[in-house]
C-alpha positions in Angstrom: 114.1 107.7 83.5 117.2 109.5 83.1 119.5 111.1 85.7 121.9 113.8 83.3 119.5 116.7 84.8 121.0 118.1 88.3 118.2 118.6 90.9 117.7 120.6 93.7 115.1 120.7 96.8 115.5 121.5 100.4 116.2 118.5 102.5 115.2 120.1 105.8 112.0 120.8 106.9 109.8 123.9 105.8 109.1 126.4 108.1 111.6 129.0 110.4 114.7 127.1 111.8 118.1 128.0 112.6 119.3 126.0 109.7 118.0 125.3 106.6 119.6 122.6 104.2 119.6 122.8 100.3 120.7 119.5 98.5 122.1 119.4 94.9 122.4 115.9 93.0 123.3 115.3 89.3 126.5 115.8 86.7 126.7 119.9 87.2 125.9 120.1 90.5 129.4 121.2 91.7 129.4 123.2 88.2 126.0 125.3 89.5 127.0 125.9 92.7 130.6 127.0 92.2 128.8 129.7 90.2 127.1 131.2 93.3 129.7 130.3 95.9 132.3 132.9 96.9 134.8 131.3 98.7 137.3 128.4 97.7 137.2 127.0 93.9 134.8 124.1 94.5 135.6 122.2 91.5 138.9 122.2 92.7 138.2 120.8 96.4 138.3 117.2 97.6 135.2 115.2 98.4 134.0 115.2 101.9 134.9 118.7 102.6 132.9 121.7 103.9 133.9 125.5 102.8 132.7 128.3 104.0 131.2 131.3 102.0 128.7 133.1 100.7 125.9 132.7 98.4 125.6 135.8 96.0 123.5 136.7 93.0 125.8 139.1 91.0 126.9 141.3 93.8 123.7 140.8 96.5 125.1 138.7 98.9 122.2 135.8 100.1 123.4 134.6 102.7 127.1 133.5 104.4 126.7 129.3 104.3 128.6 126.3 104.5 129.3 124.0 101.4 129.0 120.3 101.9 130.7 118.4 98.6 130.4 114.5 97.8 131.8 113.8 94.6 130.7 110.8 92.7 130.5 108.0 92.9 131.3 109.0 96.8 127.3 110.0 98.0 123.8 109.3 98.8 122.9 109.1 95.0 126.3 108.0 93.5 126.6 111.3 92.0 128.0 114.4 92.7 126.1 115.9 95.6 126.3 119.4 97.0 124.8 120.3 100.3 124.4 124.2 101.0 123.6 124.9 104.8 122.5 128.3 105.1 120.4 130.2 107.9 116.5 129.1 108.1 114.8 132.1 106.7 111.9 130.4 104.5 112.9 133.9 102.6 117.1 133.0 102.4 115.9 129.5 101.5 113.2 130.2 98.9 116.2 132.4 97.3 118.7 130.4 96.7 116.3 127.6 95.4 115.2 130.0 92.6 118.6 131.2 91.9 120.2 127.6 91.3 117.4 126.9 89.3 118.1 130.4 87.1 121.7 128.5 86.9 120.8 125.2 85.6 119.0 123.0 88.2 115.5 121.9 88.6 112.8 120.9 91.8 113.4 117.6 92.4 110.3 115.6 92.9 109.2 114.1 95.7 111.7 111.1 96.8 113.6 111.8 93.4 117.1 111.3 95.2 116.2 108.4 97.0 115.2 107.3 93.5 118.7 108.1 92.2 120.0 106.2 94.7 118.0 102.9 93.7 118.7 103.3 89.5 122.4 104.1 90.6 122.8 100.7 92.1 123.2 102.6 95.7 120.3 101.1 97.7 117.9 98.2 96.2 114.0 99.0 96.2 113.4 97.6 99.3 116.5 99.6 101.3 114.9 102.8 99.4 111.5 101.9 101.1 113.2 101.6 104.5 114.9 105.3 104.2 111.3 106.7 104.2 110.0 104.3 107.1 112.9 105.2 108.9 112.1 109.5 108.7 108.7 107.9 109.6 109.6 106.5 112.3 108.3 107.6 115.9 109.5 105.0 118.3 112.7 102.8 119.0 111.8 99.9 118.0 110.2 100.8 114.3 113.1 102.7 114.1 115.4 100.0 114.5 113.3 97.5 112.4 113.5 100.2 109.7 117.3 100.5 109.9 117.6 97.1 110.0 116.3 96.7 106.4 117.8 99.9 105.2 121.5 98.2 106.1 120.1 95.2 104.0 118.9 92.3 106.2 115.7 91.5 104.5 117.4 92.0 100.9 120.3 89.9 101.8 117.9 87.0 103.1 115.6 87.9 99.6 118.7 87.2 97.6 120.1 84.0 98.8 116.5 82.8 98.2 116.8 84.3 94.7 119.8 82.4 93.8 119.2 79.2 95.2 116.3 79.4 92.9 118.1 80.8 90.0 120.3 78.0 89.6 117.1 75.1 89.4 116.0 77.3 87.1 119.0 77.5 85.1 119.5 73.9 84.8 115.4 73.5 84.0 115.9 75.3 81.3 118.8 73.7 80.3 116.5 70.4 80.5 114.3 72.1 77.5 117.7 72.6 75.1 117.8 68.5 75.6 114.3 67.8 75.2 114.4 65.2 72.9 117.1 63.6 74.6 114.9 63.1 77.7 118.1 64.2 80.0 117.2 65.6 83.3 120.0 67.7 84.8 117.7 69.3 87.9 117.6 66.8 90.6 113.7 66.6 91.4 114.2 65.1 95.0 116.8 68.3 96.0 114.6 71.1 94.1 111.9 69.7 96.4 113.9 70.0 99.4 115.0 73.5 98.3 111.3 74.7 97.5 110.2 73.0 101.3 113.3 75.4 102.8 112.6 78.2 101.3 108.5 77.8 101.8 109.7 78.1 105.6 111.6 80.9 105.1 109.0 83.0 103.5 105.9 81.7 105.5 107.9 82.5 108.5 108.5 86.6 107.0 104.6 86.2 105.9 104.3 85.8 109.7 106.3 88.3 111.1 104.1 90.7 109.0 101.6 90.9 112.3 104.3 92.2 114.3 105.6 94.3 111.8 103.0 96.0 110.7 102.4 96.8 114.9 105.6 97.9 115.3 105.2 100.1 112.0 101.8 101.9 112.9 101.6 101.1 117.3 99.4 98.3 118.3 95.3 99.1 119.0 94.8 99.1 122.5 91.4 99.4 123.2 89.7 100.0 127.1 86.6 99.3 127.4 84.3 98.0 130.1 80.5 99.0 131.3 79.8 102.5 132.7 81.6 104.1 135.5 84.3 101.4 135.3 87.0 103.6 135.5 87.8 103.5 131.9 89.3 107.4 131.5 90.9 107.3 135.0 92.5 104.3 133.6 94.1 105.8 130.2 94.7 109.4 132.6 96.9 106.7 134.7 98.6 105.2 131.8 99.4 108.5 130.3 100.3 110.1 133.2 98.4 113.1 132.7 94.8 114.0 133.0 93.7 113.4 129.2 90.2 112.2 129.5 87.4 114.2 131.9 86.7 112.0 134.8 83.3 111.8 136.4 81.3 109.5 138.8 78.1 109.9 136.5 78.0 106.9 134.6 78.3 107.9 130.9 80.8 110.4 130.9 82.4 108.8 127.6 80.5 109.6 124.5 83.1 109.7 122.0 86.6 107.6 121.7 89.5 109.1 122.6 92.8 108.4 121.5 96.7 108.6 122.4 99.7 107.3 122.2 101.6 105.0 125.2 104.9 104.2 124.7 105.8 100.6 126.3 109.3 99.1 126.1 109.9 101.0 122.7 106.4 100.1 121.1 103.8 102.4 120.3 100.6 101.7 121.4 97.3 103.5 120.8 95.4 103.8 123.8 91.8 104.0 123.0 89.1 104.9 125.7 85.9 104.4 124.7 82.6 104.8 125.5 80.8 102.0 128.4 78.9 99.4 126.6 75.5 99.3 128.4 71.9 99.7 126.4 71.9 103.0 125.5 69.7 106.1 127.0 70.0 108.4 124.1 70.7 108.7 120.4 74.2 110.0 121.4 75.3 107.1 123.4 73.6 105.1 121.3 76.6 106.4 118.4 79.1 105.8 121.3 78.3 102.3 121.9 78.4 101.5 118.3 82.0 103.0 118.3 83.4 101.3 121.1 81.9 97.9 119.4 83.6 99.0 116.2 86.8 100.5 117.7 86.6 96.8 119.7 86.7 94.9 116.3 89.9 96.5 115.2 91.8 95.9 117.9 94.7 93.7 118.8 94.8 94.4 122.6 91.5 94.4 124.7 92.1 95.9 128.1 88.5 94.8 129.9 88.5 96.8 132.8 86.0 96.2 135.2 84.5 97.5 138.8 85.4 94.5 141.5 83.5 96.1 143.9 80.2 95.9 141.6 80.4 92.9 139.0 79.9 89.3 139.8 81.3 86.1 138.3 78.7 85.3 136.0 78.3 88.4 134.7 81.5 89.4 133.8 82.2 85.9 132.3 79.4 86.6 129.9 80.5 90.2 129.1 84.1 88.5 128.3 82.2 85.6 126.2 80.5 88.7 124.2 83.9 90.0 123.4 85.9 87.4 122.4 87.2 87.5 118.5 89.8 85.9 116.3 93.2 87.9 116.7 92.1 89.7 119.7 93.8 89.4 122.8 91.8 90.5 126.4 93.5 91.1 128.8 90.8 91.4 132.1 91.8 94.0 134.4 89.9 94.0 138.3 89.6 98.3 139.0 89.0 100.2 142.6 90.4 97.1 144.0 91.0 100.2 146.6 87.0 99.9 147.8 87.4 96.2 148.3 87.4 95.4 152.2 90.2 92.9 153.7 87.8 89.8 153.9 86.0 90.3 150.4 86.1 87.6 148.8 84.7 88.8 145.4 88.3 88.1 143.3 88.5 84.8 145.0 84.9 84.1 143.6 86.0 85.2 140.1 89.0 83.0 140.1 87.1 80.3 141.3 84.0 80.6 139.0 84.1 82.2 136.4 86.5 80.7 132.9 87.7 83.2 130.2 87.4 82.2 126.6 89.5 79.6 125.2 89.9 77.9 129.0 91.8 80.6 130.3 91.7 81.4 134.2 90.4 84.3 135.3 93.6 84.0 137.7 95.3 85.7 134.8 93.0 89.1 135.8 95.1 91.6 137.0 93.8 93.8 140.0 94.6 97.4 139.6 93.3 100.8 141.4 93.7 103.0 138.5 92.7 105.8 141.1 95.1 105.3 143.4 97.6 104.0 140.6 98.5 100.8 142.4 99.7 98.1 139.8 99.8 100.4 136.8 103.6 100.0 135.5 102.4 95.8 136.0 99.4 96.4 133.3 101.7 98.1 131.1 104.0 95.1 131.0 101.0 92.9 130.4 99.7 95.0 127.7 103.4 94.8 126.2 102.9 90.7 126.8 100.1 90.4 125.2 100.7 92.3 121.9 104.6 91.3 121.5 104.8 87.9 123.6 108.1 86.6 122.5 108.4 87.5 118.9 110.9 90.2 119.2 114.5 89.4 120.0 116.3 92.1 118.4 117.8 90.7 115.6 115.2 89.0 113.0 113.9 89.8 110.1 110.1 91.3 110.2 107.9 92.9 107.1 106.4 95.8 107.3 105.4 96.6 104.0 102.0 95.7 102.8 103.5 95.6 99.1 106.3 92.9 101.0 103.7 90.5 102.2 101.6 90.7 98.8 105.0 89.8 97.1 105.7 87.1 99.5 102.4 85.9 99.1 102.3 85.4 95.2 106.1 84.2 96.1 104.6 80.9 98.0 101.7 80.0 95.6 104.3 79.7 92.7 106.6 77.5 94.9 103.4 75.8 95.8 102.4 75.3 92.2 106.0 73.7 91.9 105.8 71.6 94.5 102.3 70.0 93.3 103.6 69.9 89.6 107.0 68.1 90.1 105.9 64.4 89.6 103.4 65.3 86.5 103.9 68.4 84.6 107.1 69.0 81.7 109.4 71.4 82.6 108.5 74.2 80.6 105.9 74.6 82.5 108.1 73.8 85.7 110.3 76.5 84.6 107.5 78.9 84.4 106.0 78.6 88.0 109.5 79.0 89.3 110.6 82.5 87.2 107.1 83.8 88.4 108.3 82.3 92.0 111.6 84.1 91.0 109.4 87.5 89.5 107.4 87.9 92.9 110.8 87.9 94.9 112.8 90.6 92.6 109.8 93.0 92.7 110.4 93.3 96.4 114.3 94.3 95.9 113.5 95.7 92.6 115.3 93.4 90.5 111.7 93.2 88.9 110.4 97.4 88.1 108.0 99.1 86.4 108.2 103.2 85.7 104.3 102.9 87.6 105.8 100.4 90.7 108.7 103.1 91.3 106.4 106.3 90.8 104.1 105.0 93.2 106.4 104.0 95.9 108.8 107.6 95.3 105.7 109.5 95.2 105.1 109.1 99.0 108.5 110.6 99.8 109.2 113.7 100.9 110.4 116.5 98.4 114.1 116.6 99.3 114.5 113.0 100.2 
């Protein structure tokens, strides 16, 4: 890959705006758009100065703009870097794209500055992967995870790993040079010790890969619960708006529907779905099967059911039917507006009836999503049950699938150590830890192939 060509793309938005913004990186980029800039003698001007002028092609004036400069190695790429903000005509824009392209510069692919960034030592791999998550971004708290690896949290913690490990090596292979004198300079008992701290460290980011991930894409929040349970009046309540039709005819619901609810920062996506009962029709019948399905890949189960019409027994055995590995239910009691002062049905439940994995049904929580009585309470338990007390503001988590898979390979080397210290040579010691040591610079990129860094680049946005 070489960077001696000078690129250009628009680093705004397409489509008609008040402001459009075209971005310049490489050696000439001052050079190109001096030669279209009537104004002050760019070449001549400091960095981190704006001028303003106009953009002409021979003597048709483009547009009147203002000239952003960064001179090397003072920018986003570490070269120099010309920003041109003109007005937002796709027209103006499209213009003055083709005519610093007539002057020297070419498209930039998608991601390509970014990339510039990376080979010009400005961001590591795993920063660069951060700058498109946070542009991705649509809620506080992925937005602050994101900027928290882009200021280099995770790489920093990555590193001191890497060198710790670095120096074993170094001194294994310094073991091989003195083979024959059977010297051992690489204490077993402290490499041990070493491998067992940083096992912790990296199971503990393999972990944090749940909540991650969640934070990343919003957490599945499925509603479900038998016909007529107030299912849709429940997701119009926790939306605040009427999203979902609401009718007393039981099977109302023949499709999912889905939305976004924004709890304490965290995205969730709400999912109403269609009430599991046997099925009347081939359509329902496709609606049930949904719900099961939209069920299975959930993380959050909001159960809701009708207080004033289920007993005990049989809501413990729709609960038993429901319960999977990494799904959390949360049992919600609705229209506890219909219940009379002396019921005693929610007593009964608490009482009788057990949720899996010896949970009380003490934990339901009784709601009128009609009425909206409890509603900012279930919010706060559906926040509960997703984040519990994993996020405290400043720890690392991963959210990159190519991360965790790094991490992964990361812990079977160290584990293949760790098993091989008391009966295999160093050489082969030596190897296990540079794959351990492989695995961890692919994440920062101190490990790259040309296909690892299309691949990742190629998801970026032109411009970026």
């Amino acid at each position: 890959m070489t960077n001696n060509e000078t690129i250009v793309a628009l680093a705004t938005p397409n489509g008609t705006g008040a402001i459009g913004i075209i971005r310049l990186s490489g050696p000439d980029a001052i050079t190109i758009a001096a030669s279209v800039f009537k104004g002050r003698d760019l070449p001549q001007q400091s960095s981190h100065t704006i001028h303003f002028g106009s953009i002409v092609d021979g003597d048709i004036i483009l547009d009147e703009v203002l000239v952003s400069l960064f001179i090397a190695p003072r920018s986003y790429t570490r070269e120099n870097v010309v920003e041109i903000s003109c007005h937002g005509s796709a027209y103006i824009i499209e213009s003055i794209i083709k005519l610093l392209i007539k002057k020297g510069a070419r498209s930039a692919k998608a991601g390509e500055f970014t990339l510039r960034a990376f080979l010009n030592g400005q961001l590591d791999l795993s920063q660069a992967e951060a700058v498109a998550d946070l542009i991705a971004s649509n809620s506080k708290a992925s937005q602050q995870v994101a900027l928290q690896q882009l200021r280099g949290g995770f790489s920093s913690q990555l590193q001191a790993l890497r060198d710790q490990l670095v120096q074993f090596a170094s001194l294994i292979e310094l073991e091989l040079d003195f083979a024959e004198e059977d010297v051992e300079f690489a204490n077993r008992d402290q490499l041990k010790r070493l491998i067992l701290q940083i096992n912790r460290v990296i199971h503990s980011l393999i972990s944090s890969f749940e909540l991650g991930n969640a934070i990343k894409m919003g957490v599945n929040t499925v509603i479900a619960g038998r016909p007529n349970a107030g299912k849709s009046t429940l997701l119009n309540a926790l939306l605040n708006e009427e999203r979902a039709i609401v009718s007393h005819i039981p099977g109302t619901t023949r499709d999912t529907i889905e939305e976004i609810l924004n709890i304490n920062g965290i995205n969730f996506r709400l999912i109403d779905t269609a009430g599991i009962r046997e099925a009347t029709d081939a359509i329902e019948q496709i609606g049930v099967a949904r719900t099961m399905e939209k069920i299975s890949q959930s993380a959050v189960l909001v159960y809701l059911f009708d207080a004033s019409q289920i007993t005990a027994e049989e809501l413990k055995s729709d609960l038993e039917s429901l319960q999977k590995p990494g799904i959390t239910i949360l049992a919600v009691a609705n229209k506890i507006d219909l219940l009379t002062t002396d019921s005693n049905l929610l007593s009964d439940f608490r009482t009788s009836a057990t949720l899996p994995a010896g949970r009380q049904v003490s934990d339901f929580l009784p709601i009128s999503a009609k009425e909206k009585l409890h509603i900012d309470d279930l919010k706060q338990q559906i926040y509960s049950a997703a984040i519990k007390d994993q996020l405290t503001g400043d720890e690392t988590l991963v959210t990159n699938i190519r991360h965790l898979e790094a991490l992964q390979k990361t812990e079977e080397a160290l584990a293949r150590v760790l098993e091989g210290m008391d009966t295999i040579t160093s050489d082969f010691l030596s190897m296990d830890i540079k794959q351990a040591l492989h695995y961890l610079g692919e994440i920062t990129g101190a490990v790259t192939t040309d296909d690892l860094l299309e691949n990742i680049f190629s998801k970026f946005c032109i411009g970026k």
